[in-house]
C-alpha positions in Angstrom: 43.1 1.9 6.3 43.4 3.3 9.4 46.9 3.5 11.0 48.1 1.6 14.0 49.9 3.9 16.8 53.4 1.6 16.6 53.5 2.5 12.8 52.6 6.4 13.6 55.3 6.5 16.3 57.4 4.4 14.0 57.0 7.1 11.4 56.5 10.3 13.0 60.2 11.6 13.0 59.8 11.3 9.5 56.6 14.0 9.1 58.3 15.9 11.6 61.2 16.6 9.6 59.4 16.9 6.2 56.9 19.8 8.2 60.3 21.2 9.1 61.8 21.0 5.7 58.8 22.3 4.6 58.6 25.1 6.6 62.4 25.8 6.1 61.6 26.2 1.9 58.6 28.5 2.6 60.4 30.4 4.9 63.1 31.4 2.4 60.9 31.9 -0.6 58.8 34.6 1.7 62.1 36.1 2.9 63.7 36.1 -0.9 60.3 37.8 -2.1 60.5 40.3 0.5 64.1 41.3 -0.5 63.3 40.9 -4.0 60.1 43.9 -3.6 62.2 45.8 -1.1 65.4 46.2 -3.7 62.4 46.8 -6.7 60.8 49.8 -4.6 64.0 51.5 -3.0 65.3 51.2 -6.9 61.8 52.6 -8.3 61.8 49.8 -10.6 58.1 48.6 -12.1 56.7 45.5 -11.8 53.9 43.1 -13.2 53.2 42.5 -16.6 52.0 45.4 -17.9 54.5 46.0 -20.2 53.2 43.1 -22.5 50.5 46.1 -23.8 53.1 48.4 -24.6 54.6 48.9 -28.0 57.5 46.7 -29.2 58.6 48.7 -31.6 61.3 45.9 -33.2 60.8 43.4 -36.0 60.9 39.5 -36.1 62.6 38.0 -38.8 60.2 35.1 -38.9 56.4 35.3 -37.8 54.0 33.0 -39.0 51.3 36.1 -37.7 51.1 39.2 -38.9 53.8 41.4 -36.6 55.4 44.8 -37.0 57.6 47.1 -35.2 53.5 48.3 -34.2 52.8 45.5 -32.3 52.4 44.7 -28.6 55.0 42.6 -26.8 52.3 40.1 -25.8 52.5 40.0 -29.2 55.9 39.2 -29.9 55.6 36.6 -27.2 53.2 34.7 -29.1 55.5 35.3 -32.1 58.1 33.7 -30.4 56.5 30.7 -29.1 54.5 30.0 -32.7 58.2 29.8 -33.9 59.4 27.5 -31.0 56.5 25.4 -31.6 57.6 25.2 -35.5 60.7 23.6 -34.9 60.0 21.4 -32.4 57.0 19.9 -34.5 59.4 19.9 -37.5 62.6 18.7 -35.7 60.4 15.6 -34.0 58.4 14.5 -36.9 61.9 14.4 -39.0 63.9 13.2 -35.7 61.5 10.6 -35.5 61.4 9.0 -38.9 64.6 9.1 -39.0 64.8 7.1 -36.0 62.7 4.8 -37.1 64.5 4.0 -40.1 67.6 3.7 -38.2 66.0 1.2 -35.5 64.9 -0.8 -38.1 68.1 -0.7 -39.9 70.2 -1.6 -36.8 67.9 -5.1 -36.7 68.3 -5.5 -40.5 69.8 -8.6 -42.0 72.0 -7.0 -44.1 75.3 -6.0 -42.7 75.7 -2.9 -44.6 72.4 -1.5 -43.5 73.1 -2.7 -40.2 76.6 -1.6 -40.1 76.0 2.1 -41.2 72.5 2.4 -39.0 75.4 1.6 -36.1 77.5 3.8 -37.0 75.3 6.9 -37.6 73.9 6.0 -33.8 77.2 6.1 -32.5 78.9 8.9 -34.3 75.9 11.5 -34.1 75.1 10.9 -30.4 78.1 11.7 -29.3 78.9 15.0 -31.3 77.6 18.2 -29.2 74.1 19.4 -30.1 75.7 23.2 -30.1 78.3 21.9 -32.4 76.2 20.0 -34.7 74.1 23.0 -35.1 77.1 24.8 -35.9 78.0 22.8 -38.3 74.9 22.9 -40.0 74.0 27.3 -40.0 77.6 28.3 -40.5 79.3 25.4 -42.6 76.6 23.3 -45.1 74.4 26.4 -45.3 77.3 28.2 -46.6 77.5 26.2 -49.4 73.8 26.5 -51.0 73.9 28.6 -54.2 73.3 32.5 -53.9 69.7 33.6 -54.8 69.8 33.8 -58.7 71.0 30.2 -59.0 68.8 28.6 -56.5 68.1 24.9 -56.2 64.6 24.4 -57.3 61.7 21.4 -57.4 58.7 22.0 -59.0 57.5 25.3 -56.4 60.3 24.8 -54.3 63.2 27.2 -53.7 66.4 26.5 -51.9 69.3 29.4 -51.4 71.3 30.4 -48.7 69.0 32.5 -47.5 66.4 29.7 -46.9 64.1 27.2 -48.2 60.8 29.0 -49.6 57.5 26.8 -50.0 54.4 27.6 -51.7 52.0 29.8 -49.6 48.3 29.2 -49.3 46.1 32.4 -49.2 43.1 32.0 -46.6 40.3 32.6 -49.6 37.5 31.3 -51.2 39.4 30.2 -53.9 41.8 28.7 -52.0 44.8 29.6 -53.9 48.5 28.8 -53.5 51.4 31.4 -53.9 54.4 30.4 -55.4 58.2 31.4 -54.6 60.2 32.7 -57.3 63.1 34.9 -57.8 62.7 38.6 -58.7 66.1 40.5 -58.8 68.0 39.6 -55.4 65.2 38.6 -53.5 62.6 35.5 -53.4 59.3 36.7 -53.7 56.1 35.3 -52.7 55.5 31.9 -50.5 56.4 30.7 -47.0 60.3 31.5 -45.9 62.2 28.9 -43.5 65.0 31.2 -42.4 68.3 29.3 -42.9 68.3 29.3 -38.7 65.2 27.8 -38.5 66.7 24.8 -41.0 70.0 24.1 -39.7 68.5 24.0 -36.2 65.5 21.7 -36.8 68.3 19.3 -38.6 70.6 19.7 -35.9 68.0 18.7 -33.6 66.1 15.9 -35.2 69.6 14.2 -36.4 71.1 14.7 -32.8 67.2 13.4 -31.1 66.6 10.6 -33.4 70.1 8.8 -32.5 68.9 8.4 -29.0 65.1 7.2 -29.8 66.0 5.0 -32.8 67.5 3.0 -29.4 64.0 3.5 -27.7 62.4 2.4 -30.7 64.9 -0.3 -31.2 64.1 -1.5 -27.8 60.3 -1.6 -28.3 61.1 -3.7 -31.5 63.0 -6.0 -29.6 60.4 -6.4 -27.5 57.8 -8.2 -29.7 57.5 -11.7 -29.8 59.6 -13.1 -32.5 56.3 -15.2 -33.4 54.5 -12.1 -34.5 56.9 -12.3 -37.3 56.6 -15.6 -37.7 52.4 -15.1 -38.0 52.7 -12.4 -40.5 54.8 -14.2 -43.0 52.6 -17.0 -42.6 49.7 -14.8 -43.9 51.9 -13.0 -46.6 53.0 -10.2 -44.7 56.5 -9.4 -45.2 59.1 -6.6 -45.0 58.1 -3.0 -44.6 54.1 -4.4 -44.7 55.0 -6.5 -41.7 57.0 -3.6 -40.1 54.3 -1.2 -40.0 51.2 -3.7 -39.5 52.3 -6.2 -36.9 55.7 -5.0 -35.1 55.7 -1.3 -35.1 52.4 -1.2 -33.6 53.3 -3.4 -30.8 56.7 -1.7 -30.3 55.2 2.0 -30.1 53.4 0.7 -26.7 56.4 -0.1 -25.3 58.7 2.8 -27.1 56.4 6.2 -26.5 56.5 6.4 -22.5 60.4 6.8 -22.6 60.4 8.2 -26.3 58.1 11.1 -24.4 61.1 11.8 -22.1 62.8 12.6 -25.6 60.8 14.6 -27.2 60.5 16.8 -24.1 64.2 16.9 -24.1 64.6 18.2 -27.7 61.9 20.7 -27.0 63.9 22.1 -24.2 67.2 22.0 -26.4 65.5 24.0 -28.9 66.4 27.0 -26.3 69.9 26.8 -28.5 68.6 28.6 -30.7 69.8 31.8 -29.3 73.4 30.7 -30.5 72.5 30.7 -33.9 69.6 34.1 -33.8 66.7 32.1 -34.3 63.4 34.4 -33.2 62.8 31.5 -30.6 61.3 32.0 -26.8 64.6 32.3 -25.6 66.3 34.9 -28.2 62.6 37.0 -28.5 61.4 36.5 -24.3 64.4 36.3 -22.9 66.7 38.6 -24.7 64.8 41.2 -26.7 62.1 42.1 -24.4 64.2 41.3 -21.4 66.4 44.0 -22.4 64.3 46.8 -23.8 62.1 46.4 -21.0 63.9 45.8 -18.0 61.2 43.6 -16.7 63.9 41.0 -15.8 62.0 38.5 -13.2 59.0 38.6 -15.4 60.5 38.0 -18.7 62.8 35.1 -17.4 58.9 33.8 -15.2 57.3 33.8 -18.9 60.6 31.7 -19.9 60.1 29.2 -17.7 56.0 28.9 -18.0 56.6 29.0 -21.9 58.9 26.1 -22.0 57.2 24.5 -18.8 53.5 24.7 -21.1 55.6 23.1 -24.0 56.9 20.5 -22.2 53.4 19.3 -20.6 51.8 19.7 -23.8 54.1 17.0 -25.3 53.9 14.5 -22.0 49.9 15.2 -22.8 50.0 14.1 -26.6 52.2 11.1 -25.8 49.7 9.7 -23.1 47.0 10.4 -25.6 48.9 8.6 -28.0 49.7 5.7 -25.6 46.3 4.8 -24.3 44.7 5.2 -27.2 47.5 2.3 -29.1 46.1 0.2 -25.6 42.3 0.7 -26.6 42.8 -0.5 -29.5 44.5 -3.9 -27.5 41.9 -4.1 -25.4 43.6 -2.9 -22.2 
């Protein structure tokens, strides 16, 4: 609609200030880039991002791609998001089944399940993440049994030194490789380092405290009838949960449960404090240092974790409208 001259003299000293504020910002940016490559060249110091091709000449504890001390440092830049990506899947599918559990155990019947679902909210949510991961790498890890009496089920090893899962080779054939203990070492399968464990449960219990309320919310949110209906038609208990009221709730739940899971992936930067071959610990402290490359490495930081955090806002809109196709919406 075209706009009336009282309401564009009403509300120009408002564009005028915002051109001016705008202006102000762009001014400063060009004048902090321009000190920024005047320091660089009076120092002699490179720039760009051509060190990525050079060699990195380090190892990776954990790499779910083949990655040697041969490698690029592109390379160890995908390394290091691979394993960031890892334990922020891990951390929100367990974080979120967990909360789950504990949303619907807050709205239980029975005290006791209602009780300790309260009191597992409560207590967790309000310990530090930092601490809770702590607790987890430096106390409870401590505890597993060395390598020669590990903890084992069926192909699965636990020690302190990791849990190590069955392996499947890319062949024909299709075949899996199996952990087992030779000497002092595990040999064969798939390692989860002891870092990547204690910080993917200190994550997902600290996460899932603050959506079991989200989902809790959601659950609250469906008509009490809907119950009603179901048991009318023989649905009841964990049948009725899934069918009729977790359904509904989700639609409500995911746009601020979104918020969440970006949150936790953005947490997952702790795991520098416990030497986890994340973005942080590989991008921002390895190659930072070797390198020298400061402004790049910290740039590739904050477009790593920027990419992550889009990527889950994406999934969880995909998720959301495709719960409202199915409504009709």
């Amino acid at each position: 609609m075209k706009m009336s001259r009282a309401v564009l003299l009403e509300r120009l000293p408002g564009y005028v200030g915002q051109a001016l504020l705008l202006a102000l910002v762009a001014w400063l940016a060009w004048r902090g880039l321009a000190n920024f490559l005047g320091n660089v060249r009076a120092r002699g110091v490179s720039t760009g991002f051509g060190f990525l091709q050079a060699e990195a000449g380090f190892e990776i504890a954990q790499s779910l791609i083949a990655f040697g001390p041969g490698s690029s440092y592109r390379d160890a830049v995908v390394v290091a998001t691979l394993n960031t990506l890892l334990v922020v899947a891990l951390a929100s599918v367990l974080g979120t089944v967990v909360a789950l559990c504990t949303a619907f155990g807050r709205l239980a019947g029975h005290p006791l399940i209602r009780g300790a679902s309260t009191v597992y909210v409560e207590v967790f949510r309000n310990i530090p993440l930092l601490l809770q991961i702590f607790f987890w790498y430096f106390s409870a890890m401590a505890l597993l049994p060395s390598v020669g009496d590990s903890l084992q089920w069926g192909d699965i090893l636990l020690n302190n030194r990791g849990l190590f899962l069955p392996r499947m080779h890319l062949t024909p054939t299709f075949g899996l490789e199996a952990p087992h203990v030779e000497g002092f070492n595990v040999v064969g399968g798939f390692a989860l380092l002891p870092e990547l464990v204690a910080l993917t449960l200190g994550l997902s219990i600290y996460n899932s405290t603050f959506l079991a309320e989200i989902f809790r919310a959601g659950i609250l949110s469906v008509p009490r009838g809907q119950s009603e209906a179901a048991a009318t038609v023989g649905l009841s208990g964990w049948r009725e949960a899934l069918l009729i009221t977790l359904p509904q709730a989700l639609r409500v739940a995911l746009p601020p449960a979104a918020g969440q899971y970006q949150t936790l992936a953005k947490a997952s930067s702790l795991a520098a404090a416990i030497g986890y071959p994340d973005i942080m610990q590989i991008v921002g402290g390895t190659v930072l240092s070797q390198t020298s490359q400061a402004l790049e490495a910290m740039a590739l930081v904050v477009l790593l974790y920027a990419a992550i955090n889009l990527l889950i806002a994406l999934a969880v809109n995909l998720a959301n409208r495709r719960l409202l196709a199915h409504e009709g919406r």
